[in-house]
N, C-alpha and C positions, 0 to 999 in steps of 0.2 A: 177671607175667602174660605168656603167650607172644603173639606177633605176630596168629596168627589166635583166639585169646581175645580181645585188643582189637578185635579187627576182626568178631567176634563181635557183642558190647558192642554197638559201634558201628555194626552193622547195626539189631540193635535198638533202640537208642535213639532214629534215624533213620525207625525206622517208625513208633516212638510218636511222632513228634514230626510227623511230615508226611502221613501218608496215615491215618493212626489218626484224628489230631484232623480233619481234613478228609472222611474219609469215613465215621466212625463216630460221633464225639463231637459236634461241629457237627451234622448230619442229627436225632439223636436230641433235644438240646437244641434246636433248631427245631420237630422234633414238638411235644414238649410243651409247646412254649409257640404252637404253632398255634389260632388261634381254629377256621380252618373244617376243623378236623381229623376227618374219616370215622370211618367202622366199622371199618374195617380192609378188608382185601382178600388174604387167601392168595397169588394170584398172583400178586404181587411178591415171593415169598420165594424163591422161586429164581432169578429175577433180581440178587438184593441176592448169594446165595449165589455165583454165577457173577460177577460182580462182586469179591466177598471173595477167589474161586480167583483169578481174575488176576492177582488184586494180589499175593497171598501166591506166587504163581507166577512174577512177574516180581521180586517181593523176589530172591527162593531164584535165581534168576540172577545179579544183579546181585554177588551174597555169592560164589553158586560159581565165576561162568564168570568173570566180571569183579574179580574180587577186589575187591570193594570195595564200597560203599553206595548209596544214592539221594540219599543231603545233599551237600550241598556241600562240603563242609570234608571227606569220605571218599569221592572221587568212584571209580567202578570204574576199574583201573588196566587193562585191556583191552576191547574194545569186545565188547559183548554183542550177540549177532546169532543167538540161539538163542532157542528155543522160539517165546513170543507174537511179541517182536519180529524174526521172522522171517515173520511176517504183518501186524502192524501200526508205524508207525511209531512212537506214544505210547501203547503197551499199558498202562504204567502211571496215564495219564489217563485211557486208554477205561475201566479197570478199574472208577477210582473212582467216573467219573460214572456208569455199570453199576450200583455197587453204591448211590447217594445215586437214582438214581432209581427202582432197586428196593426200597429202604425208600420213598419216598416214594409208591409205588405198593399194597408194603403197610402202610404207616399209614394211606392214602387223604389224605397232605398236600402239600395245596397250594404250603403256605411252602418244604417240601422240594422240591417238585417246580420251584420258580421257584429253587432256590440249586441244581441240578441242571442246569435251561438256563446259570446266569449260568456254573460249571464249564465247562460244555464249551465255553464262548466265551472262556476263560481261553486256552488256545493259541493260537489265533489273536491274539488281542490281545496275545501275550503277543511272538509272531513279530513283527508287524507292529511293534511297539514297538522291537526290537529292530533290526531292519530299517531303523529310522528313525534310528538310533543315541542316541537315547535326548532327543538333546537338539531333536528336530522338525525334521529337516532331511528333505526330500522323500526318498519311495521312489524307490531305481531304477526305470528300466523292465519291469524283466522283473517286478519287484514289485505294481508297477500292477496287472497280471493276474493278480496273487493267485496264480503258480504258486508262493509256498514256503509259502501258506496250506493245502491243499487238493491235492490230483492225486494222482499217480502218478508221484512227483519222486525216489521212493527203491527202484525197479528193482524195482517192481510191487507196492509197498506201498500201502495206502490211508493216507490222513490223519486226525487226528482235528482 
């Protein structure tokens, strides 16, 4: 198998594995097992749609521009700075919470729509952790003020 055959593979296996199960499989299997789950609600489908383009949008970069994947173990071997993520900083988190809270909008579910707030508190938490170096030792200063949570820190990007 040729180098971009494996790296193929391994884009795909990378989307089933991390953005699939998180923003399709999880959402769904919380529907259904939602007690105070609605009627449904149309207007969330293009939401969830817009959502699915992103993600499949910023996939299709990460593969072309970057050669490389979203996992870890096949990271992009050039820094991708095209298309979405040339508007947002975590196009690919914005995408998915887009797309779990436009299902959650047309399922009319609750449960979905609370595993949708806790996603988009995932970066930040996820910053902050890191930030901390993992083992609890106080944020810098500049930390304090939450400028690597949040602003306008990546030359007029927004944050998610």
């Amino acid at each position: 198998m040729a180098k971009a055959e494996r790296l193929f593979v391994r884009a795909v296996l990378a989307f089933l594995a991390f953005p699939a199960v998180v923003g399709l499989l999880a959402p769904w299997s919380l529907a259904r097992s939602d007690p105070w789950l609605g009627n449904g609600c149309s207007s969330g489908l293009p939401l969830a749609a817009l959502g699915a383009a992103g993600l499949v949008w910023c996939v299709c970069d990460f593969y072309a521009v970057g050669k490389g994947t979203l996992a870890p173990w096949a990271p992009p071997e050039r820094l991708v700075v095209v298309g979405l993520y040339r508007i947002v900083r975590n196009p690919m988190y914005m995408s998915v919470v887009v797309l779990v809270a436009g299902t959650a909008l047309w399922r009319t579910s609750p449960l979905v729509g609370g595993y949708a707030a806790v996603l988009k508190s995932c970066p930040a938490i996820l910053v902050a952790w890191r930030s901390a170096g993992c083992e609890g030792t106080p944020l810098p200063p500049e930390s304090a003020r939450g400028s690597d949570l949040v602003g306008d820190d990546r030359g007029g990007r927004a944050s998610l």
